[in-house]
Every structure is written in C-alpha cells, then in structure tokens.
N, C-alpha and C positions, 0 to 999 in steps of 0.2 A: 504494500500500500504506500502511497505517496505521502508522503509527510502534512499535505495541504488536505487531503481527504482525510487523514485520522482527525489531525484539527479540527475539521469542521465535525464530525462526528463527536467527539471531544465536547465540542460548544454545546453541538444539540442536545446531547445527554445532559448535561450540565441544568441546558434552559432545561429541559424537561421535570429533569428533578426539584430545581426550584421551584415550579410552576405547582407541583404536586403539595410541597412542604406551603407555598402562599396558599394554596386551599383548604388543608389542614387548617393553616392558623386560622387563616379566616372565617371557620364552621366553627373553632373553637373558642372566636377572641381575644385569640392570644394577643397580649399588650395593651389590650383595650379597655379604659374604665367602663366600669357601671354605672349608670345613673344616679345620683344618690334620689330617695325617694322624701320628697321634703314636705312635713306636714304643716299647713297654711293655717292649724289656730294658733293657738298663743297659751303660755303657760298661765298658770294665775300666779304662781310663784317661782321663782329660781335663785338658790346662793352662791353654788358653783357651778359658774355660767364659761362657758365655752365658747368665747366668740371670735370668727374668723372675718379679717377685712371683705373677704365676701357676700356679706349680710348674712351668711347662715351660722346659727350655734346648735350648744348641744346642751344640758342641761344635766349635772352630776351630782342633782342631789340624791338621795338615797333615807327613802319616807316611809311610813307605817304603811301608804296606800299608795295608790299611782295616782297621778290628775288624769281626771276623766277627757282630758282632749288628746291624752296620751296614746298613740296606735301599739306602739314596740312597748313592755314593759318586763323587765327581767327580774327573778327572785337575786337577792343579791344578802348573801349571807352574812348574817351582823352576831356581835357578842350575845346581843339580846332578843334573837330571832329574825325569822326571815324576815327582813326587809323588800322594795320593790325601788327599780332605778328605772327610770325615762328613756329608752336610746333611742327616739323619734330627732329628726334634726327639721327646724326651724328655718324660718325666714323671717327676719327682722333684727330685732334687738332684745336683749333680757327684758325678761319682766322684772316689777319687782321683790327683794330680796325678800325670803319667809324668813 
C-alpha cells in the first residue's frame, strides 16, 4: 500500500471513531449541566442564606418542620432528633432572618 492510501485510511478510521464516541457523549450529556430547577415562592424565613451574585440562593437552615413552599425537603439528622432542611433553590433575595 502506498503510504498516501494508509493515510487516508488512517484519517477515516480516526473520523469514524470520533464521530461514534460524539454520539455517545451526546445520548449521555457528557459535560453538560443540568438545569437547576428553581422554585418561584419565597421562604417566610431564612438564617443561613446562600446567596449567589446570580439572584439564586439556597437556604440552610435546618427546622423542626419544613416551610410549606418548600418542594425538596430532607431529614437531616440532629442531637435532638430528626430534623428537616430546605434544598429547593430560589430566585431572589433572602427573606427574613427566623
């Protein structure tokens, strides 16, 4: 074989393999954020507020109950029993402090 025909053969396998691994990633989103899913009420309360120059926070407090506009709320394990924490992320600005 001529040196210019492996070559070329060479390249094609090459693209091909690439093209295979870009469809992969792309079925899998590889590299790709997720959207966050941002809940539009508002706390009635937050101490430890999480605010990022984006207008979204996050809210860590950690209550006997959850606030009722809360979507995500997790047991979150205390000295003095389960507790529940907020992971719903916002838009806006802290409420204010309990």
């Amino acid at each position: 074989m001529k040196s210019s025909t492996l070559l070329a053969l060479l390249c094609l396998q090459a693209a091909l393999v690439m093209g295979i691994f870009a469809a992969v990633a792309k079925e899998n989103a590889v590299g790709e954020s997720k959207a966050i899913d941002i809940n539009p009420g508002q706390l009635k309360c937050c101490t430890n507020c999480n605010f990022s120059f984006s207008g979204l926070y996050t809210c860590d407090d950690v209550k006997k109950d959850c606030d009722p506009v809360c979507k995500k709320c997790v047991a979150v394990m205390a000295y003095s029993g389960n507790k529940f924490k907020c992971t719903d992320t916002f838009l806006g600005i802290c409420g204010p402090k309990c």
